[in-house]
C-alpha positions as CSV (number, residue, x, y, z in Angstrom):
1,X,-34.2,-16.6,8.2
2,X,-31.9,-17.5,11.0
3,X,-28.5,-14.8,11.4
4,X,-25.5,-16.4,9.9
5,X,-23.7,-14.3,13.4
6,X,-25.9,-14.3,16.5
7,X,-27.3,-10.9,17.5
8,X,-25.8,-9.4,20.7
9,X,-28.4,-6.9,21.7
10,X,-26.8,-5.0,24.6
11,X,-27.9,-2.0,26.9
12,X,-28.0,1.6,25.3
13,X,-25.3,2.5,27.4
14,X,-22.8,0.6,25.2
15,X,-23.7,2.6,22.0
16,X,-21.8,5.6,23.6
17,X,-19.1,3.6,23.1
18,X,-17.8,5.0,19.9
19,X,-15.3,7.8,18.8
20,X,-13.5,7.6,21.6
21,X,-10.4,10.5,21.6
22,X,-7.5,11.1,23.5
23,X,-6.0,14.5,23.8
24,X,-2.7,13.0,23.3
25,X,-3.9,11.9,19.5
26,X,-3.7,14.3,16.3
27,X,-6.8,14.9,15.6
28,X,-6.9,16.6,11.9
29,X,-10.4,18.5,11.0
30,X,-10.0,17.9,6.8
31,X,-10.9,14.6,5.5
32,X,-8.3,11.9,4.8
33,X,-8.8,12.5,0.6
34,X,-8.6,16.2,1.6
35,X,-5.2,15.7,2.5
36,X,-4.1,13.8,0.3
37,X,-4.5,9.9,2.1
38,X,-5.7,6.9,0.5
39,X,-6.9,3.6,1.5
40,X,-3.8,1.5,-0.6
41,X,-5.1,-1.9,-2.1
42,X,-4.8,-5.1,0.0
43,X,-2.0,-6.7,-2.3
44,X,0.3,-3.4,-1.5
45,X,3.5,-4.5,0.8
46,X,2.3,-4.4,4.4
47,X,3.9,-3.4,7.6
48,X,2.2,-5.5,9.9
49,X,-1.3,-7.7,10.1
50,X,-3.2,-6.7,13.0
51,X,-5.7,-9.3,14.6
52,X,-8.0,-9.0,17.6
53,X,-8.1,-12.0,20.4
54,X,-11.2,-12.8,21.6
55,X,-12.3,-13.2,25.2
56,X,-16.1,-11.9,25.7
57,X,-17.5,-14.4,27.7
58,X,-21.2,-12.9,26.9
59,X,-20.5,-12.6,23.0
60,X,-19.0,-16.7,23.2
61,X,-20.6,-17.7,26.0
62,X,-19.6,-21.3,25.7
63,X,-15.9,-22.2,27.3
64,X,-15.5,-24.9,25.2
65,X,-16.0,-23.1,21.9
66,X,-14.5,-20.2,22.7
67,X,-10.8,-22.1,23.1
68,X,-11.4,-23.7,19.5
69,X,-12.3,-20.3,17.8
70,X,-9.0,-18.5,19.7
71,X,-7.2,-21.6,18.4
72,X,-8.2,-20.8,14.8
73,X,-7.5,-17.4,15.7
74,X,-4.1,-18.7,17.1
75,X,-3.8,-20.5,13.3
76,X,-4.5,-17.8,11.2
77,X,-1.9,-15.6,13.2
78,X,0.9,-18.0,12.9
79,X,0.1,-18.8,9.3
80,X,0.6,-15.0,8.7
81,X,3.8,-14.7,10.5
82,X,5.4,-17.2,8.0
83,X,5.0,-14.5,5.8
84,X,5.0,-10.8,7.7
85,X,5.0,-9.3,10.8
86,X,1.5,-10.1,12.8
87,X,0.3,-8.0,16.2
88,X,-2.5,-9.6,18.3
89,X,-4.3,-7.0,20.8
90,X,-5.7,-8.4,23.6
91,X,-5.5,-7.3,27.5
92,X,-2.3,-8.0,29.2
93,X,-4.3,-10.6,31.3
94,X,-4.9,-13.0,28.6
95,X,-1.0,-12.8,27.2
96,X,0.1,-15.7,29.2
97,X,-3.1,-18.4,28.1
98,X,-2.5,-16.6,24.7
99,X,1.2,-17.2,24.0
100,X,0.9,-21.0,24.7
101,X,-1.1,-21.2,21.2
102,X,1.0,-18.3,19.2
103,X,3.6,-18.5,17.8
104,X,6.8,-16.6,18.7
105,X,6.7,-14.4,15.5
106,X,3.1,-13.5,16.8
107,X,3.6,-9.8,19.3
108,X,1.6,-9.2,21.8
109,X,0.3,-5.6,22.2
110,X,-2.2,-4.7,25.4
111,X,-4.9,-3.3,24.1
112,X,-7.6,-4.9,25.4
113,X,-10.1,-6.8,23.2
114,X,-13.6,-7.7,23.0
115,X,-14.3,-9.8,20.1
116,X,-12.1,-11.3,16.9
117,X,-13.8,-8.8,14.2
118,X,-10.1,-6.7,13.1
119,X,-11.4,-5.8,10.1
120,X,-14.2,-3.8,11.2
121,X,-13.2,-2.6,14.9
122,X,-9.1,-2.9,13.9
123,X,-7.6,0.5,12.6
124,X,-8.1,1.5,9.1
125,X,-4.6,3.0,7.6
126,X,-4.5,5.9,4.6
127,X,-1.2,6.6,3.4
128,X,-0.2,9.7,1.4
129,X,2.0,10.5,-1.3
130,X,5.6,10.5,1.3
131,X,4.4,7.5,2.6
132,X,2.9,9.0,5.6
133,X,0.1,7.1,7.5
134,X,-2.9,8.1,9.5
135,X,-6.1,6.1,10.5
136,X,-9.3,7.1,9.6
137,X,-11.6,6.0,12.4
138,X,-15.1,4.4,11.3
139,X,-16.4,5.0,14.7
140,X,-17.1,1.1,15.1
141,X,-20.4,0.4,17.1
142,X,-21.1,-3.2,16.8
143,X,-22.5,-3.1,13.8
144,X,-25.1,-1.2,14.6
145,X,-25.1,-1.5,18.3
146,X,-25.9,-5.4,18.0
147,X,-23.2,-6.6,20.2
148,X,-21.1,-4.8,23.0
149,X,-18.0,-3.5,22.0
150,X,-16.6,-1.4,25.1
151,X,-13.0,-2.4,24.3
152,X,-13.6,-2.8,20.1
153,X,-14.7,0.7,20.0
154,X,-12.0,2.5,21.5
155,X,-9.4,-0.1,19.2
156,X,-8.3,2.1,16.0
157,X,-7.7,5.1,18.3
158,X,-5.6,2.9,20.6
159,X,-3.7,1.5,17.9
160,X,-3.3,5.3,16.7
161,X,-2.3,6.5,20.1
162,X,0.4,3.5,20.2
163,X,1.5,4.6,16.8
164,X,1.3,8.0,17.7
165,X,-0.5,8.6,14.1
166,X,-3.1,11.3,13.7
167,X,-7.2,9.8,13.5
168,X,-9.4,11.4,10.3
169,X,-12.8,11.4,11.2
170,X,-15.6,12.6,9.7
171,X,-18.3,10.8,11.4
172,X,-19.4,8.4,9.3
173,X,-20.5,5.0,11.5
174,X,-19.1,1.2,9.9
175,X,-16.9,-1.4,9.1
176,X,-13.9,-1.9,6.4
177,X,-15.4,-5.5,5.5
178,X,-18.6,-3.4,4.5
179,X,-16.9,-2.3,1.1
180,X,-13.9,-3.5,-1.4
181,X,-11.7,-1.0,-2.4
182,X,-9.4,-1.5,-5.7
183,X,-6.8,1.1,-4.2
184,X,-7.3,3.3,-6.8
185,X,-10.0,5.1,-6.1
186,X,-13.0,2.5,-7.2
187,X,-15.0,1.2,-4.1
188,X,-17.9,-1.4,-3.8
189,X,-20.5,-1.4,-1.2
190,X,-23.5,-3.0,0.2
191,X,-26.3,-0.4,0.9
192,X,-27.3,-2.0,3.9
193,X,-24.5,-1.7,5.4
194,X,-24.1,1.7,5.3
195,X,-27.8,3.5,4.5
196,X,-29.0,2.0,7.4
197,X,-30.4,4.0,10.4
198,X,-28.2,1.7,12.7
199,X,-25.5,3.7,11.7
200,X,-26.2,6.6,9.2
201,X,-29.2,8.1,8.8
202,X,-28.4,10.6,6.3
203,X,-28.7,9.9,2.3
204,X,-27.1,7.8,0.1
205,X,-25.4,10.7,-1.2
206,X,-24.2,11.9,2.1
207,X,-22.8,8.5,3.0
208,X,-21.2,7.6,-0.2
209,X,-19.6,11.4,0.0
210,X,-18.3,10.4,3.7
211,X,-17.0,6.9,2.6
212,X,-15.2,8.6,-0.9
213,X,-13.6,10.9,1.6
214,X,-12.7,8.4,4.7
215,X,-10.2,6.4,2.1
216,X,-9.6,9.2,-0.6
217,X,-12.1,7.4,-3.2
218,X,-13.1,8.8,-6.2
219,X,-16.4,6.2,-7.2
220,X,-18.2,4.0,-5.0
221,X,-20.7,1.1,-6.9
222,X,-24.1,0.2,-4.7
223,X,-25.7,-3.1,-4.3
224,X,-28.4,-3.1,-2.3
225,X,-27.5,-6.4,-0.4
226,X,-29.8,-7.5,2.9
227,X,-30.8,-5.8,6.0
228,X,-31.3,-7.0,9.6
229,X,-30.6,-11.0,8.1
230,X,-27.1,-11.3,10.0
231,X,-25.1,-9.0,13.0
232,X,-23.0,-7.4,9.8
233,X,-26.1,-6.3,7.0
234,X,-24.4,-8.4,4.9
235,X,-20.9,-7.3,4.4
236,X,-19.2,-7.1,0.6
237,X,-15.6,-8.6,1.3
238,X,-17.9,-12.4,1.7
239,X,-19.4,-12.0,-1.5
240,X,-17.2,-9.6,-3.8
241,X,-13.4,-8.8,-4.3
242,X,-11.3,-6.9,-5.9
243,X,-8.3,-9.0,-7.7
244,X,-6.9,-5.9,-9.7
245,X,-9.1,-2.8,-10.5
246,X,-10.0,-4.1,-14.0
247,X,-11.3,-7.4,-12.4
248,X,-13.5,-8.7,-9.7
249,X,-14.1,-12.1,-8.0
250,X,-17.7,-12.9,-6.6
251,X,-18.5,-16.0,-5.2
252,X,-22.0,-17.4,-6.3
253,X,-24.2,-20.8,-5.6
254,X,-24.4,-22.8,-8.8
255,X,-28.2,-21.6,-9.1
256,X,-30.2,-19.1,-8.0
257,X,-32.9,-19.6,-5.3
258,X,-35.5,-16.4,-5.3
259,X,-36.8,-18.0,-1.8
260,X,-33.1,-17.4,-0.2
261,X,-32.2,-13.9,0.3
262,X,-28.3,-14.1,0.7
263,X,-29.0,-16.2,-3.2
264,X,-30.9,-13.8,-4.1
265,X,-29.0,-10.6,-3.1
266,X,-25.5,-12.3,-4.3
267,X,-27.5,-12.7,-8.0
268,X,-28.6,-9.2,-7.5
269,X,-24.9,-7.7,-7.1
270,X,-23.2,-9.9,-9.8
271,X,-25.7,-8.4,-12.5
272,X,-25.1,-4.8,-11.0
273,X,-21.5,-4.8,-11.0
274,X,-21.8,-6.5,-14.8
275,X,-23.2,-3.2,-15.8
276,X,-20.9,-1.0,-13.9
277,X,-18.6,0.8,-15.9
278,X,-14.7,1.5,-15.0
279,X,-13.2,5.3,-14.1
280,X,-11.4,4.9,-17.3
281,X,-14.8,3.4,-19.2
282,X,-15.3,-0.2,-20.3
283,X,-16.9,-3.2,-17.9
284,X,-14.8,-5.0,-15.2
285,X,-13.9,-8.2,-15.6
286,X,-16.0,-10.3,-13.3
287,X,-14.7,-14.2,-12.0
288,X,-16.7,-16.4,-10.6
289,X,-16.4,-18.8,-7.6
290,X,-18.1,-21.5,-6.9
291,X,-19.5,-21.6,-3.4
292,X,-19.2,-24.5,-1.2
293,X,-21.8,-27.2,-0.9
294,X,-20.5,-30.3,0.8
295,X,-19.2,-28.6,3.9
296,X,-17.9,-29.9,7.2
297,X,-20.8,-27.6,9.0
298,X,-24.0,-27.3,8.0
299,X,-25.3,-24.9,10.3
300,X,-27.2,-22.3,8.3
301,X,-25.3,-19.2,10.3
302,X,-22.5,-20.9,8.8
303,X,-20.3,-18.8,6.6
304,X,-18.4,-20.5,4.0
305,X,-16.7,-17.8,1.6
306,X,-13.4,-18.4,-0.3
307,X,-13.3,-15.2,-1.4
308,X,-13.0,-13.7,2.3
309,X,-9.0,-14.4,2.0
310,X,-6.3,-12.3,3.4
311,X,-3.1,-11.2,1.2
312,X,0.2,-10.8,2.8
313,X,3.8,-10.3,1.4
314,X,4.2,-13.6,-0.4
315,X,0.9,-15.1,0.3
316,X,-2.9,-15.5,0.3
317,X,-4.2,-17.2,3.4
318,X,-7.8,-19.0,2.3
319,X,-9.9,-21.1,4.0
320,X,-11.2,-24.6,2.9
321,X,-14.5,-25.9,4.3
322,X,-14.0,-29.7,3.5
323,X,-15.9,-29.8,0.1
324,X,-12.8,-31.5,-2.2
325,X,-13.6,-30.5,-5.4
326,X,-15.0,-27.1,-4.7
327,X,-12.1,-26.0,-2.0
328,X,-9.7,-27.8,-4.7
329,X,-11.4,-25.4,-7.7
330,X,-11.0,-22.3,-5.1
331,X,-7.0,-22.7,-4.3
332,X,-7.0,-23.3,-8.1
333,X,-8.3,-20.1,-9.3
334,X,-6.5,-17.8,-6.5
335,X,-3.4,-20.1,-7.8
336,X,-3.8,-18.2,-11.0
337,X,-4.9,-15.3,-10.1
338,X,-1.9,-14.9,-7.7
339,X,0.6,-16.6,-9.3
340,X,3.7,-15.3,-7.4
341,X,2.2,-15.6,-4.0
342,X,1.8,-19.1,-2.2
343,X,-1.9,-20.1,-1.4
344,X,-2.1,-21.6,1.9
345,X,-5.6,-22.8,2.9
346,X,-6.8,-23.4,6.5
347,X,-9.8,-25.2,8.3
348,X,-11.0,-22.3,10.5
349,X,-14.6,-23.6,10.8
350,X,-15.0,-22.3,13.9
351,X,-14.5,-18.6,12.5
352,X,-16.8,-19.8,10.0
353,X,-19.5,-20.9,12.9
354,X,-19.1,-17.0,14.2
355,X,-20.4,-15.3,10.9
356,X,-16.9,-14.4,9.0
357,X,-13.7,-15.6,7.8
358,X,-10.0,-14.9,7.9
359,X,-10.6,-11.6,5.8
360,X,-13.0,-10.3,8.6
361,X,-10.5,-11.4,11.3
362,X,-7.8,-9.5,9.8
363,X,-6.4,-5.9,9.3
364,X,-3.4,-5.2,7.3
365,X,-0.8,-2.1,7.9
366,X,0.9,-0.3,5.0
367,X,4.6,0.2,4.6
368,X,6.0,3.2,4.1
């Protein structure tokens, strides 16, 4: 099957480019949930949204596309600023090409950039009880030292060292779009996205102990999902969402096809997480969204996921894919199941064309 994000194989030498530390930084030697930080859920008031410009000439090689995917970039941002605060790292060299497309809500931080992916190389915040933050680092290595990511590795502990914030680590390798957390303690997950020798070689039970522990997580419910089929081994937040922690939205095809494996694996975690049970007992409540036929691409790398939105303070930013009635059914349903925040959906195919969506391309921080 062809990767829905074309693979990046670098040289070895850019998988040392992880856990990068600065002496300046707190470094704290207990785990986040040891000390009493959580991940908050997505729908908590935020700070800021962080998002991450793009610029990697050998990752978007083409000139061309590369100014329409920092234009969607450049829409996404904006769109968010309407609602909240939005920082966009890049390199102070690209600021000036950069501020002709953003707009003047957007700030500019210089940390430089390799790629647009802020939800997996962005900082990950954990907040405790006073409303203290702290980042716990995932030690991002291009999902599994697929692409280069000089500049995307050394990101949360940049944005920590700007924030002057102290980093939890505890060595676990990944990405925040490789699981859904209800910000209560309940996360979801992908298998191969995390018991995968590209980043973890230990056990299941070693990595689902590491990931409880990075965002102060009490239960974490495997799928199995796909391996080595796309750059991210098939991350959670384009299939599966939390909408409260009683109730989950997955977006399916109308019918199964055993021949496809993202059809397939989709199937696969919709019956698992039917069986799962709540901390409290009882099944969640699972929603299901339609996915996308009659879209404006048709590339088969082409990801087309409604439920890889973004919430903000007031809002859900969604994307449409130019299918009428399924991207009018889609801004239906979030409708109701956000009723007191606006749905705004964009056309930001060419994020879409990369492997991901506005989710991936975002990271949110809490308030205090």
């Amino acid at each position: 099957m062809i990767s829905r994000r074309a693979f990046h194989k670098m040289a070895a030498g850019w998988a040392g480019l992880i856990g990068m530390s600065n002496s300046s930084m707190a470094k704290v030697s207990v785990s986040a949930k040891e000390a009493g930080y959580r991940m908050p859920e997505e729908a908590e008031k935020h700070e800021r949204t962080f998002m991450q410009w793009p610029v990697n000439n050998v990752v978007h090689s083409d000139p061309s596309f590369l100014k329409m995917l920092q234009q969607s970039i450049a829409d996404v941002a904006n769109t968010i600023s309407e609602f909240e605060p939005v920082v966009m790292l890049m390199d102070a060299a690209y600021e000036k090409s950069a501020r002709n497309r953003l707009s003047e809500r957007v700030t500019i931080w210089h940390i430089p950039t390799d790629d647009l992916w802020c939800r997996d190389s962005g900082p990950l915040f954990v907040k405790n009880k006073d409303g203290g933050l702290a980042i716990s680092d995932l030690n991002f290595n291009g999902w599994g030292n697929k692409q280069l990511h000089e500049n995307d590795g050394r990101i949360a502990r940049r944005v920590a060292e700007y924030l002057d914030l102290p980093v939890f680590d505890n060595g676990l390798v990944g990405e925040a779009g490789g699981f859904e957390s209800d910000g209560q303690g309940t996360l979801i997950a992908h298998e191969s996205s995390w018991i995968n020798p590209n980043r973890n070689a230990d056990s299941r039970q070693e990595v689902e102990t590491r990931l409880l522990e990075a965002v102060g997580g009490d239960q974490l419910i495997w799928a199995p999902g796909v391996k080595g089929a796309d750059i991210t081994d098939y991350h959670i937040d384009s299939l599966a969402r939390f909408v409260t922690p009683d109730t989950i939205l997955i977006q399916l095809p109308d019918e199964i096809d055993t021949r496809d494996p993202w059809s397939a694996s989709a199937y696969e975690t919709y019956d698992i997480l039917k069986t799962a049970t709540k901390p409290g007992g009882g099944a969640f409540e699972l929603l299901v969204l339609s996915e996308p036929f009659d879209t404006r691409v048709t590339s088969p790398d082409f990801v087309a996921a409604y439920v890889n939105y973004y919430i903000c303070n007031g809002g859900v930013i969604a994307a449409e894919f130019g299918d009428r009635s399924k991207d009018e059914a889609a801004q239906t349903m979030l409708s109701d199941l956000y009723p007191d925040r606006e749905i705004v959906m964009l056309n930001v195919d060419p994020i879409g064309e990369t492997g991901g969506g506005i989710h991936c391309a975002t990271q949110q921080q809490p308030a205090t």
